[in-house]
TIPAKOL-793807 format. One line per 8 residues: their letters; for each residue x, z, y of C-alpha. Coordinates in Angstrom, 3 decimals, padded with zeros to 6 digits. Example, Ala and Ser with C-alpha at 12.3 -4.5 7.8 and 13.67 -1.06 7.14 Angstrom:
2
AS = 012.300,007.800,-004.500; 013.670,007.140,-001.060
end
This chain:
420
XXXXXXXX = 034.950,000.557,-160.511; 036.956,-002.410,-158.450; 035.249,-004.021,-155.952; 036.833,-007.230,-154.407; 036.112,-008.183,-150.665; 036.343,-011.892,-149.605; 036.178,-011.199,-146.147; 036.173,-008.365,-143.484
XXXXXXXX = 032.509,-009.393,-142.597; 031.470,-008.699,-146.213; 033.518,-005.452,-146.197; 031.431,-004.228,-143.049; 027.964,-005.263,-144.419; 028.621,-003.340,-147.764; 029.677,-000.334,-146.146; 026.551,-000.415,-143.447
XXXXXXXX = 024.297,-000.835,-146.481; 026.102,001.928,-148.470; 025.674,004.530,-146.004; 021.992,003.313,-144.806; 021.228,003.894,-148.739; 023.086,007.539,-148.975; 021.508,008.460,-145.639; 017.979,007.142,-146.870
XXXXXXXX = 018.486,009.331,-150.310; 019.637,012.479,-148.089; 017.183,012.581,-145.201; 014.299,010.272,-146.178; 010.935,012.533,-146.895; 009.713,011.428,-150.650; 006.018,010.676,-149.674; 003.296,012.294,-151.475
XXXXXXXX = 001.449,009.573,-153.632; -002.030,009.791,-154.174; -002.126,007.235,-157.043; 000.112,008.979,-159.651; -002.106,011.586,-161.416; -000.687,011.826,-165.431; -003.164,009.307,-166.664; -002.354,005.628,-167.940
XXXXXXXX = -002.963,003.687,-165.010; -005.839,001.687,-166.827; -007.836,005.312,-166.760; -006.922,006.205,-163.297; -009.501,005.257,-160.357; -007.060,005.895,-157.997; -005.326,003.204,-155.698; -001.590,002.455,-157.287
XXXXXXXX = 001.436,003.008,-155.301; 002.577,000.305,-152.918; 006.046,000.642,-154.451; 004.614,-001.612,-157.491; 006.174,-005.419,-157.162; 007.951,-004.377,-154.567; 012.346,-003.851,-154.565; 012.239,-000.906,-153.110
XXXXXXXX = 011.309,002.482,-154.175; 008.051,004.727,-153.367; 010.543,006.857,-151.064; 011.054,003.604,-148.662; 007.556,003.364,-147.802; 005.889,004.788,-144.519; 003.292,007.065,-143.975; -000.742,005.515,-143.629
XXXXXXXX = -001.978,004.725,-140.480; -004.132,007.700,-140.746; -001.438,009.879,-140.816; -000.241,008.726,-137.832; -001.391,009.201,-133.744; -002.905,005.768,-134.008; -006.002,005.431,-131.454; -008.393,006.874,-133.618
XXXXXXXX = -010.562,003.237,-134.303; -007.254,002.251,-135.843; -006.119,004.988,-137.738; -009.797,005.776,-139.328; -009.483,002.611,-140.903; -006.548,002.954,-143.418; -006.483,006.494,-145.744; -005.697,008.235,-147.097
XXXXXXXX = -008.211,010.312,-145.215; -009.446,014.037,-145.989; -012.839,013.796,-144.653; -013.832,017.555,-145.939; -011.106,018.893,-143.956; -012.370,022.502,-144.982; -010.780,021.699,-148.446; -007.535,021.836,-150.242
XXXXXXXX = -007.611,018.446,-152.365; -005.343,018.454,-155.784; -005.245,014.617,-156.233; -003.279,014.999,-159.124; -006.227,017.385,-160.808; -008.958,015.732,-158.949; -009.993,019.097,-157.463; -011.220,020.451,-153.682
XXXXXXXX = -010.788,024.045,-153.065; -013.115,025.319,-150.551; -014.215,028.900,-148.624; -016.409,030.997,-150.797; -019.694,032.052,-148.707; -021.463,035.324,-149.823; -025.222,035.517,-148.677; -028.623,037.354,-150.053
XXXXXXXX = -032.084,036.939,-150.968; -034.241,039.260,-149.313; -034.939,041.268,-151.916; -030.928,041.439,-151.803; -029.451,038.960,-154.626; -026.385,037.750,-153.711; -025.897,034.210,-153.424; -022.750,032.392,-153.526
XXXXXXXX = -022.569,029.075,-151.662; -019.868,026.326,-150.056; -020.458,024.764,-146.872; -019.856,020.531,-147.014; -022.191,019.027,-144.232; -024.088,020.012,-141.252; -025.899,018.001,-137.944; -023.947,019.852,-135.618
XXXXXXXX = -021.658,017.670,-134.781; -019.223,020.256,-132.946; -019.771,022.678,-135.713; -018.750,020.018,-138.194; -015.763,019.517,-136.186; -014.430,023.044,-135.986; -015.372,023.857,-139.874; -013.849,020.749,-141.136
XXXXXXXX = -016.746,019.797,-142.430; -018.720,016.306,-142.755; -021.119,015.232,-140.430; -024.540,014.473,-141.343; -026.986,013.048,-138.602; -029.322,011.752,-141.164; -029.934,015.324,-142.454; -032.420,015.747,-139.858
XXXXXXXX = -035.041,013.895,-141.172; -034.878,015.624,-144.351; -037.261,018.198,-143.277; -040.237,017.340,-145.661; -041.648,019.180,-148.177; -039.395,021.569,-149.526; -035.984,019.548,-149.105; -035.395,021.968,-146.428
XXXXXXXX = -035.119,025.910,-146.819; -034.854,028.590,-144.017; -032.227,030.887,-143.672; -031.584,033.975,-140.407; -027.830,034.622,-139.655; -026.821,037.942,-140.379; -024.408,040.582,-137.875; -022.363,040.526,-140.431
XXXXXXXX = -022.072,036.425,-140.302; -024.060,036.134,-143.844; -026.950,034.164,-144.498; -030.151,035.544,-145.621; -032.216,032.917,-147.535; -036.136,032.756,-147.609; -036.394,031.146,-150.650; -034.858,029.410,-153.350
XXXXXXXX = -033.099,030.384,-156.679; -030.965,028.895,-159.297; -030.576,029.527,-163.350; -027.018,028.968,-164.344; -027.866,030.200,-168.042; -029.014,027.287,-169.493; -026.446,025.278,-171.544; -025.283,022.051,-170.605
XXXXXXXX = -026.562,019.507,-173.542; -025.689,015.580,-173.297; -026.151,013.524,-177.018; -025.703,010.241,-176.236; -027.553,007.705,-177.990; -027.244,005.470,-180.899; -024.376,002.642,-180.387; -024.328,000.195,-178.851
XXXXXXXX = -027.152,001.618,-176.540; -025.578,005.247,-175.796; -028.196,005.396,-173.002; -030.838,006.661,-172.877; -029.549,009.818,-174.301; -030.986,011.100,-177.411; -030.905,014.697,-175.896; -030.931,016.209,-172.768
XXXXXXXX = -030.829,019.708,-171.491; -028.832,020.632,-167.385; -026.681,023.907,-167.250; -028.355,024.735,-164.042; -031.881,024.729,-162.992; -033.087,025.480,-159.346; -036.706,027.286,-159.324; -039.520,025.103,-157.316
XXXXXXXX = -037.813,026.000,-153.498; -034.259,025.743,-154.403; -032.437,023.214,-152.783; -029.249,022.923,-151.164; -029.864,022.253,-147.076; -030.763,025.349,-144.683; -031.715,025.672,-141.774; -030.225,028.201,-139.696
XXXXXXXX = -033.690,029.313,-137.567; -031.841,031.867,-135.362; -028.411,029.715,-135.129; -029.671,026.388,-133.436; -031.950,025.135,-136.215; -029.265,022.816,-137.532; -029.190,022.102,-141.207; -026.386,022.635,-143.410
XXXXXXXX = -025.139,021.345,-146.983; -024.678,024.870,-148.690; -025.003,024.067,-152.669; -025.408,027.204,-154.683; -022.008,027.954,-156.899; -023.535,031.503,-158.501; -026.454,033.307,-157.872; -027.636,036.737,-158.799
XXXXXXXX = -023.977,038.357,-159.758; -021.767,040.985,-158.266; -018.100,040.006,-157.156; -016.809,041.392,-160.213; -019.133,039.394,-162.436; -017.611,036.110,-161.599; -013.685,036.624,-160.424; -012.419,033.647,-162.645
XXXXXXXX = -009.090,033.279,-160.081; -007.193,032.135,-163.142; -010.348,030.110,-164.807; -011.632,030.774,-168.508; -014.877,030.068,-166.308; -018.496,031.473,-167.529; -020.587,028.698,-167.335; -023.632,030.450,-167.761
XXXXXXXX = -023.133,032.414,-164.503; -021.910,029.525,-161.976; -021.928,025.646,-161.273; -020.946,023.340,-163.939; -018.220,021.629,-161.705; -015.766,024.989,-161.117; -012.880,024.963,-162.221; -012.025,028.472,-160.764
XXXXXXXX = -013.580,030.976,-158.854; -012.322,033.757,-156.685; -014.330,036.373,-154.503; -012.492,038.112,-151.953; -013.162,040.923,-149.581; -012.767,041.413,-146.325; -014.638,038.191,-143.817; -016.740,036.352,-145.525
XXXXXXXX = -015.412,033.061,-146.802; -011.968,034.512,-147.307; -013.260,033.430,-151.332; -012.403,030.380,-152.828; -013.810,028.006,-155.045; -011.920,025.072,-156.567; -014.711,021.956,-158.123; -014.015,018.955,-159.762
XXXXXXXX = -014.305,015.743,-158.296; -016.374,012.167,-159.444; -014.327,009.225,-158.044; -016.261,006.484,-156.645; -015.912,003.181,-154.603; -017.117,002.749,-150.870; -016.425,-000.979,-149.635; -014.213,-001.388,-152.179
XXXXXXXX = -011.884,001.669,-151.418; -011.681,004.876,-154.054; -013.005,008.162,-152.636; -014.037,011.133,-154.328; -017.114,013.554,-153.872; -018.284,016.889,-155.348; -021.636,016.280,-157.753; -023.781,019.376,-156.987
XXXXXXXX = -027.444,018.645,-157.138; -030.003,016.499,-158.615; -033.783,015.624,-158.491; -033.904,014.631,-162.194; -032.994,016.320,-165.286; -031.374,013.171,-167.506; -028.691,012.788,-164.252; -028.274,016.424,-163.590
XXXXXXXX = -027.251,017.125,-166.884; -024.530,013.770,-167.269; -023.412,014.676,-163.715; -022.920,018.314,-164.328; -025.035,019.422,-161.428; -028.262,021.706,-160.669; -031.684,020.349,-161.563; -033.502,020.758,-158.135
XXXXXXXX = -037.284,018.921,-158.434; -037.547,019.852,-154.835; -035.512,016.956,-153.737; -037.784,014.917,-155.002; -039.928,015.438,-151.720; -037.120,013.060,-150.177; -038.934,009.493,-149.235; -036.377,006.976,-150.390
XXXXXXXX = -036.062,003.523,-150.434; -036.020,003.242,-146.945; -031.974,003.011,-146.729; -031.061,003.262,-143.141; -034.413,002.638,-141.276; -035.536,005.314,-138.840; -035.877,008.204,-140.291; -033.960,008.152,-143.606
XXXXXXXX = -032.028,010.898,-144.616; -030.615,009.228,-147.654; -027.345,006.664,-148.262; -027.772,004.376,-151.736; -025.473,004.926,-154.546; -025.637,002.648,-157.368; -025.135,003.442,-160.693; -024.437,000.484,-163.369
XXXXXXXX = -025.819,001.206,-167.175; -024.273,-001.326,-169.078; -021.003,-002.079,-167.956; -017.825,-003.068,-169.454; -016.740,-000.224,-171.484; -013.245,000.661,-173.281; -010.701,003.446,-172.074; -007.640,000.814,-171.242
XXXXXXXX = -010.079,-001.774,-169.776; -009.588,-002.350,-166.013; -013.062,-003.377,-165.689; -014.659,-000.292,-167.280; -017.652,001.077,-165.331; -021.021,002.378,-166.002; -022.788,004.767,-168.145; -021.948,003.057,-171.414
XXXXXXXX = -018.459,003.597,-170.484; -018.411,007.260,-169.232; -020.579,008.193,-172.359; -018.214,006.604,-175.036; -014.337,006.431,-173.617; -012.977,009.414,-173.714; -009.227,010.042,-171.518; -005.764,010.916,-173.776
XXXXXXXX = -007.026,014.642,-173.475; -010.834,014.082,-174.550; -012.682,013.870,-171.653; -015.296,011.716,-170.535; -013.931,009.555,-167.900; -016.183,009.039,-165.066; -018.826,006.164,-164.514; -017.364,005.097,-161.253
XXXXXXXX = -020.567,004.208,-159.652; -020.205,002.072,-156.270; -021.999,004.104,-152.797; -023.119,003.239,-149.680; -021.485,004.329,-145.928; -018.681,007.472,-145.599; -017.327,008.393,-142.745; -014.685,006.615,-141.173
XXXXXXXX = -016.258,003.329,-142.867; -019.628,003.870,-141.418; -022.155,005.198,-139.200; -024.733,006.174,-141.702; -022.967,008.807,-143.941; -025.528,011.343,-145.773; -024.433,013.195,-148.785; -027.685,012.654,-150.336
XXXXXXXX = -027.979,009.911,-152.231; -030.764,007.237,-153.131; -029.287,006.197,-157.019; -030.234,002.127,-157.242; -029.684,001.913,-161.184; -028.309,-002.116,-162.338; -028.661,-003.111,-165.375; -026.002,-006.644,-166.295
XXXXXXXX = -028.295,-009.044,-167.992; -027.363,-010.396,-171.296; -027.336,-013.917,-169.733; -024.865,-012.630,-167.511; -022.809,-011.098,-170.136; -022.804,-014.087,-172.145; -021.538,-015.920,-169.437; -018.889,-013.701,-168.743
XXXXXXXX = -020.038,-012.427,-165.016; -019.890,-008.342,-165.892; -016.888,-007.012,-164.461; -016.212,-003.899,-162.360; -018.034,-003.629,-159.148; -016.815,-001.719,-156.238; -018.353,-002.690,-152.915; -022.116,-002.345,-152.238
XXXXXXXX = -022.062,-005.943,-150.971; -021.016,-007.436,-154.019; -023.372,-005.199,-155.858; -026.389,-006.315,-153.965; -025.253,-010.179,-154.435; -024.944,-009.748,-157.786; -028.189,-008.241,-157.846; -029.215,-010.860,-155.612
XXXXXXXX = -028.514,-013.724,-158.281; -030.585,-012.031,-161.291; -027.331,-010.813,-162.659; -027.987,-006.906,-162.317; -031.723,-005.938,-162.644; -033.263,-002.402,-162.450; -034.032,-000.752,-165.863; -035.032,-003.251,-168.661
XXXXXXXX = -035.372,-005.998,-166.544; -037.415,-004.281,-163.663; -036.712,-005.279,-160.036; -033.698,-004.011,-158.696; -033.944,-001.108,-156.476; -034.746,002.622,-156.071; -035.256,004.767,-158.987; -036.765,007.668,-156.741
XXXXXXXX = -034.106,010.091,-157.686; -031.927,011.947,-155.308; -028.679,013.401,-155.835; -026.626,015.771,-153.748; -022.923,014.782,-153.570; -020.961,015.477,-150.314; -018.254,013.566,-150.072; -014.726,015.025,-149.676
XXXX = -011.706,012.039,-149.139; -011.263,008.501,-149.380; -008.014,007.118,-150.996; -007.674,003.804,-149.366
end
């Protein structure tokens, strides 16, 4: 190749940019993007790479703000941010790995369990864990079980068991209506004082998150480290499974995660538990009636444990549509492999973006109205804001044209990282 210089000064300038460009190539970290999984972009919730319209490659950009030793009211505000730091999050798979627990009824079943949330703040903090403040005024009814810390540093539980036997059974229904569904049956059922918060009596009375994974099986029984899971011995979201002795929690358990938007940035949770059978079986989670006990309704007014989530029926649908959302959608598109993609359902306050953070969640259910449609208005919502002004103008309604607001069912989803 000839190259022709008019002038020293060009000369100078090429070379400076030649070597800034080799030296950039040799010593420059290639940054880990969380926005690349190996989807079509048009099926991908996550947040695209800020190399896209730009001249410069993925490799030229910086780290977040969040990665950085920002003052911390800075550097919460721009992710990406692993908020279950106890987890190992594949964003390419969508997975969290987390610490297997081992604990027992009393009569001496074992129970398997993961730890996502407690009110102890400094606990929270040196678990990696989320913290919950609101879970404190979840103690009604049965929302709440008991459980006495163990010498060995196991839990023994009171109360509370769960059926992972059952098959999972989702038939959508006739088109163009695929919901309601036409049959309905959850993989897991909890018995009448299952649910997934303890309290710890003899370890400070604070309340932890500690879904159920398996229940009633030996070590042996469920060692899926490789996967070829048994459904019909653990949770619906695992993806693998691997008991481990030694300390307890040396285990692991890797669970899918449901992408979702919170003020308009993508973050992910783990689906675990449900008050009602028709959304425990579409999100792959344990039927637990006891959470039903939860008052809701009440948002975040003294004494709420709960956050809303809102979950849109009727919403654009199509795999390659950018504006797909909704149960329609996650009942009918399928990805490039098969799978249902997920509903993308808009929630309330996370940490880092809010103050009132509780993994259970009130589910708000919109409906677009067919004047709203016909006017073009239903598009992809992803900040609770624009959800309630939408709902606001007559534009989203509850359930066949029934005010907008809560359904009375309570789900269970800790959340685990925000994107954005």
């Amino acid at each position: 190749m000839n190259i022709t210089f008019t002038s020293r000064r060009t000369m100078l300038l090429f070379v400076l940019c030649t070597l800034t460009a080799v030296a950039a190539a040799l010593f420059y970290p290639v940054l880990p993007s969380f926005a690349q999984p190996p989807v079509p972009p048009s099926q991908s919730p996550l947040p695209p790479p800020p190399s896209v319209g730009a001249d410069v490659p993925l490799s030229y950009f910086g780290p977040a703000p969040s990665e950085v030793n920002l003052d911390p009211r800075e550097a919460a505000l721009i992710g990406p941010v692993k908020l279950l730091r106890a987890g190992q999050v594949d964003p390419i798979a969508l997975t969290v790995t987390l610490p297997l627990y081992r604990g027992q009824m009393k009569n001496g079943q074992n129970v398997w369990y993961i730890l996502t949330d407690t009110t102890d703040k400094a606990n929270a903090d040196a678990l990696g864990l989320n913290h919950a403040a609101k879970l404190a005024y979840a103690q009604v009814g049965r929302v709440v079980r008991l459980a006495r810390l163990q010498t060995d540093a196991s839990l023994t539980f009171e109360s509370g068991a769960v059926d992972f036997r059952p098959e999972r059974v989702v038939v959508p229904g006739d088109a163009p209506k695929p919901f309601p569904l036409k049959q309905v049956q959850p993989g897991a059922v909890g018995d009448a004082n299952y649910t997934p918060l303890v309290r710890i009596e003899n370890a400070g009375n604070h309340i932890y998150n500690a879904p159920v994974v398996a229940f009633g099986v030996d070590a042996g029984q469920i060692n899926f480290c490789n996967g070829n899971v048994d459904y019909s011995l653990v949770h619906d979201k695992v993806v693998k499974l691997c008991p481990a002795g030694g300390a307890n929690g040396e285990g692991t358990v890797t669970l899918k995660l449901t992408p979702t938007f919170s003020f308009a940035r993508v973050a992910m949770y783990i689906t675990t538990e449900s008050s009602d059978l028709v959304q425990a079986a579409v999100g792959e989670s344990i039927f637990t009636p006891a959470l039903a006990d939860l008052d809701v309704g009440g948002d975040d007014s003294f004494a709420s444990a709960v956050e809303r989530l809102f979950v849109t029926v009727n919403g654009p649908t199509g795999k390659d549509n950018p504006q797909r959302q909704g149960l329609f959608s996650s009942l009918t598109d399928k990805d490039d492999q098969g799978q249902p993609l997920p509903a993308l359902h808009v929630i309330g306050g996370i940490p880092t973006l809010a103050l009132d953070y509780s993994p259970l969640w009130d589910i708000n259910q919109g409906e677009w109205t067919q004047n709203a449609i016909d006017r073009g208005y239903r598009s992809r919502m992803i900040d609770e804001f624009q959800y309630l002004r939408m709902a606001e103008l007559g534009h989203i309604t509850g359930p066949d044209g029934k005010p907008f607001g809560s359904t009375g069912i309570v789900v269970n989803c800790p959340i685990v990282m925000r994107f954005n």
